[in-house]
Structure formats: C-alpha cells, structure tokens
N, CA and C of each residue as an Amber inpcrd file, in Angstrom:
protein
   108
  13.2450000   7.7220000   8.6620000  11.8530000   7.8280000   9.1180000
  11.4090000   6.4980000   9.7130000  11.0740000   6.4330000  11.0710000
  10.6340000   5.2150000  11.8270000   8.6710000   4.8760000  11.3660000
   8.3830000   4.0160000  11.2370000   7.1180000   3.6730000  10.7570000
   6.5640000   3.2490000  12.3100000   5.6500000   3.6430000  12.9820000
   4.8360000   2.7310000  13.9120000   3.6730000   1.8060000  13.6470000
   3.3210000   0.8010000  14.2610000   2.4490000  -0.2340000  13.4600000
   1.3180000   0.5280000  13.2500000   0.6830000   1.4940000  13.6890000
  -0.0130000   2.2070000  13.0650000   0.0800000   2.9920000  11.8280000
   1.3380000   3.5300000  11.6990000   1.4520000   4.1720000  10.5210000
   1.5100000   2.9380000   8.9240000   2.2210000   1.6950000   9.3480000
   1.9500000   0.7940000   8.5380000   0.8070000   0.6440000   8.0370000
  -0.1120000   0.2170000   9.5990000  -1.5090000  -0.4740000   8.8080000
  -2.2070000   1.1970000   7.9710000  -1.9290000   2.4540000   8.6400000
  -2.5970000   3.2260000   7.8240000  -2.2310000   3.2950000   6.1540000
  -0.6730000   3.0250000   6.0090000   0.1510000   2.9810000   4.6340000
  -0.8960000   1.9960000   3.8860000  -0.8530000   0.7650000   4.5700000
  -1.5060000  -0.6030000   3.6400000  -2.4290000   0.0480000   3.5040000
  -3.5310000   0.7110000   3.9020000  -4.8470000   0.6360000   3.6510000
  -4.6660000   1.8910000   2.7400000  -4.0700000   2.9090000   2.7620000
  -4.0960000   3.8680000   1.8650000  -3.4640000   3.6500000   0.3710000
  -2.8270000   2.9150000   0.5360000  -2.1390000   1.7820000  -0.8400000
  -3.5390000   1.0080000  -1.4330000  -3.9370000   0.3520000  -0.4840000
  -4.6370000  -0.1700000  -0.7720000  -5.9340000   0.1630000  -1.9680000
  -6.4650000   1.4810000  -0.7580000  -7.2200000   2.0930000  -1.6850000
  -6.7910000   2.8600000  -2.9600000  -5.7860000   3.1050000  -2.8240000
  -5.2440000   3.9930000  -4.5060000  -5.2410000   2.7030000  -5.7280000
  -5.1150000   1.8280000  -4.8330000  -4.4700000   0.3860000  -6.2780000
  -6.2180000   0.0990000  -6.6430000  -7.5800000   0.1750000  -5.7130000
  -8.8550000   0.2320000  -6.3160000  -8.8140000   1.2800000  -7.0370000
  -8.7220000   2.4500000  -6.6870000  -9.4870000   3.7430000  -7.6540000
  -8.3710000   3.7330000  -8.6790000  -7.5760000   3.3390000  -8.9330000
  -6.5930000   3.1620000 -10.0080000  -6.7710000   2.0180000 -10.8740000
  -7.3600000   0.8450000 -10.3560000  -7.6970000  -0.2250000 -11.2110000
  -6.3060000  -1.0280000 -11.2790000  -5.3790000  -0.7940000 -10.0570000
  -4.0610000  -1.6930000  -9.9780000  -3.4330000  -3.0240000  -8.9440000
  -5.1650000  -3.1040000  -8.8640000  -4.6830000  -4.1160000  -8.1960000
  -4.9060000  -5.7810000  -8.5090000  -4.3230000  -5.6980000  -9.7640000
  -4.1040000  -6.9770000 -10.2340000  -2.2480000  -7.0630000  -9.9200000
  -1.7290000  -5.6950000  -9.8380000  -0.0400000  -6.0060000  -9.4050000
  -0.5840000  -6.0210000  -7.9120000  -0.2000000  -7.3380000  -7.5040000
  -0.1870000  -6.9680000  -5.8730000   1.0400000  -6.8350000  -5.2140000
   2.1050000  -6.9540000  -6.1360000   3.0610000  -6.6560000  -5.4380000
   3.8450000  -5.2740000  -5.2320000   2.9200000  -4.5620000  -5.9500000
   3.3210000  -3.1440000  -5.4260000   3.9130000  -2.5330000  -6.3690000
   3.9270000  -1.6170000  -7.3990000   4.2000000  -0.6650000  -8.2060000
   5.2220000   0.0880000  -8.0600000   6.0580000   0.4290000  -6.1190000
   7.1550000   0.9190000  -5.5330000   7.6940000  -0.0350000  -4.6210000
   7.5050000  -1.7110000  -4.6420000   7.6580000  -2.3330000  -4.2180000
   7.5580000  -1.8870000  -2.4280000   5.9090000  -1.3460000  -2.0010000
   5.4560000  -1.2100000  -0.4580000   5.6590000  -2.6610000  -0.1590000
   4.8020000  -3.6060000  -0.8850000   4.6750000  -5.3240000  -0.2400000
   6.2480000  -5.9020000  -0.3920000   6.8010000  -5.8170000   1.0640000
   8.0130000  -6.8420000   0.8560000   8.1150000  -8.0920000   1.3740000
C-alpha cells in the first residue's frame, strides 16, 4: 500500500486525534510504532 503525502498528513492527524480521546498521548511515540 503506497501512502501519498496526503494520506500521511490525514493518518497523523487521525492518530492524533484518537491518542486525545483516548488520553494517550503522553506515549508519543506511538502505541503501533506510526512515529518513526
């Protein structure tokens, strides 16, 4: 599966928001290791 920089920045931001409504974002490095 090819990612386009759009589909990235949409990934980060949808990560993003799950790690607020989850209360996980004190791991910032990622729970499925997304941040490499």
């Amino acid at each position: 599966v090819e990612f386009t920089a759009t589909s990235v920045s949409d990934l980060k931001k949808y990560i993003a928001e799950l790690e607020v409504q989850t209360g996980m974002t004190q791991r910032r490095r990622g729970p499925a290791g997304f941040y490499v």
